[in-house]
C-alpha positions in Angstrom: 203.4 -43.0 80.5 202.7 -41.3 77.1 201.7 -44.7 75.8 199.2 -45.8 77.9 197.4 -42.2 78.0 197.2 -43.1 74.2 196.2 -46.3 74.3 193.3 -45.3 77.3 192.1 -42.7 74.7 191.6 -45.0 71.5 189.9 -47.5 74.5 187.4 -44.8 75.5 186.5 -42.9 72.2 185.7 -46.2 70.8 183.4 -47.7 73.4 180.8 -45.3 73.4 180.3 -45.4 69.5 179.8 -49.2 70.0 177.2 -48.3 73.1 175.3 -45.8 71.2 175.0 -48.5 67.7 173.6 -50.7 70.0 171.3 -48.6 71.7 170.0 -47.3 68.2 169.1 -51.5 67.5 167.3 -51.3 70.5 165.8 -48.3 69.8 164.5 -49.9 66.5 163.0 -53.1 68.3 161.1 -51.2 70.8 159.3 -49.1 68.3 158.6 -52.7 66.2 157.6 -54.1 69.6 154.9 -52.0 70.0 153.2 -53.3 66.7 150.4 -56.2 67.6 148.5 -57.9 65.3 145.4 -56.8 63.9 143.6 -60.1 63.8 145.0 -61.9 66.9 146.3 -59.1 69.0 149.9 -60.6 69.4 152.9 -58.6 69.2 155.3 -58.6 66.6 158.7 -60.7 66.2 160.9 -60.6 64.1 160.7 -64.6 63.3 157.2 -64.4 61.9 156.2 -63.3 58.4 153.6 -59.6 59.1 152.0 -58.1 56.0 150.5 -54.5 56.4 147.1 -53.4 55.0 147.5 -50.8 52.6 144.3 -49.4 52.9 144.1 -49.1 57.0 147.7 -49.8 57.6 147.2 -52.3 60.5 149.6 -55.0 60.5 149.0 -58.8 60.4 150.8 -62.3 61.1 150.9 -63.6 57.6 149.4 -67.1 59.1 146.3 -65.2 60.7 145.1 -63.7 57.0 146.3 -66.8 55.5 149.2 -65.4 53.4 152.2 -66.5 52.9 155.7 -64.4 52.2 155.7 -66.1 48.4 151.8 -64.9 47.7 152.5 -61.7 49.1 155.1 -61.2 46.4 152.2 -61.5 43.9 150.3 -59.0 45.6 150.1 -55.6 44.0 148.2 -53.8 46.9 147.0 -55.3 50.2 143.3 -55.2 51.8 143.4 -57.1 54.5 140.2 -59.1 55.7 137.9 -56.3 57.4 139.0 -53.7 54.8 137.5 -56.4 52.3 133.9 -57.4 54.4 133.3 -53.1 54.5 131.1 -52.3 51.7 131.1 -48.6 50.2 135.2 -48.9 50.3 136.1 -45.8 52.4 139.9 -44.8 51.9 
């Protein structure tokens, strides 16, 4: 009987640290999830490329402000396309 306490206990202690991993990942999703697009309005996925505006900070499909993962390697800062039409700059 010793046995099988010890073998219910290794069972038990390791099943929640796999539970609460998992529920972190979720966690992390949810928060992402939340994110829409600041040109179309669509929420984000993980399977489509997103760029952030570093002067408002809104997010943005790559295809929607026309850039791709490879240009945005080349870009030093990001203004996306409203942050470029306002005139007088404001940060």
């Amino acid at each position: 009987m010793g046995l099988q306490r010890s073998i219910d206990g290794q069972t038990k202690s390791s099943t929640p640290k796999l539970m609460e991993e998992s529920y972190e990942e979720e966690e992390e999703e949810d928060e992402h999830g939340d994110t829409l697009c600041g040109s179309c309005g669509g929420n984000y996925t993980t399977d489509e490329f997103w760029i952030c505006c570093d002067v408002c900070e809104r997010w943005y499909h790559g295809k929607c402000v026309k850039i791709t993962p490879a240009k945005a390697e080349s870009i030093k800062q990001y203004k996306c396309p409203p942050c470029c039409a306002k005139k007088g700059g404001r940060q």
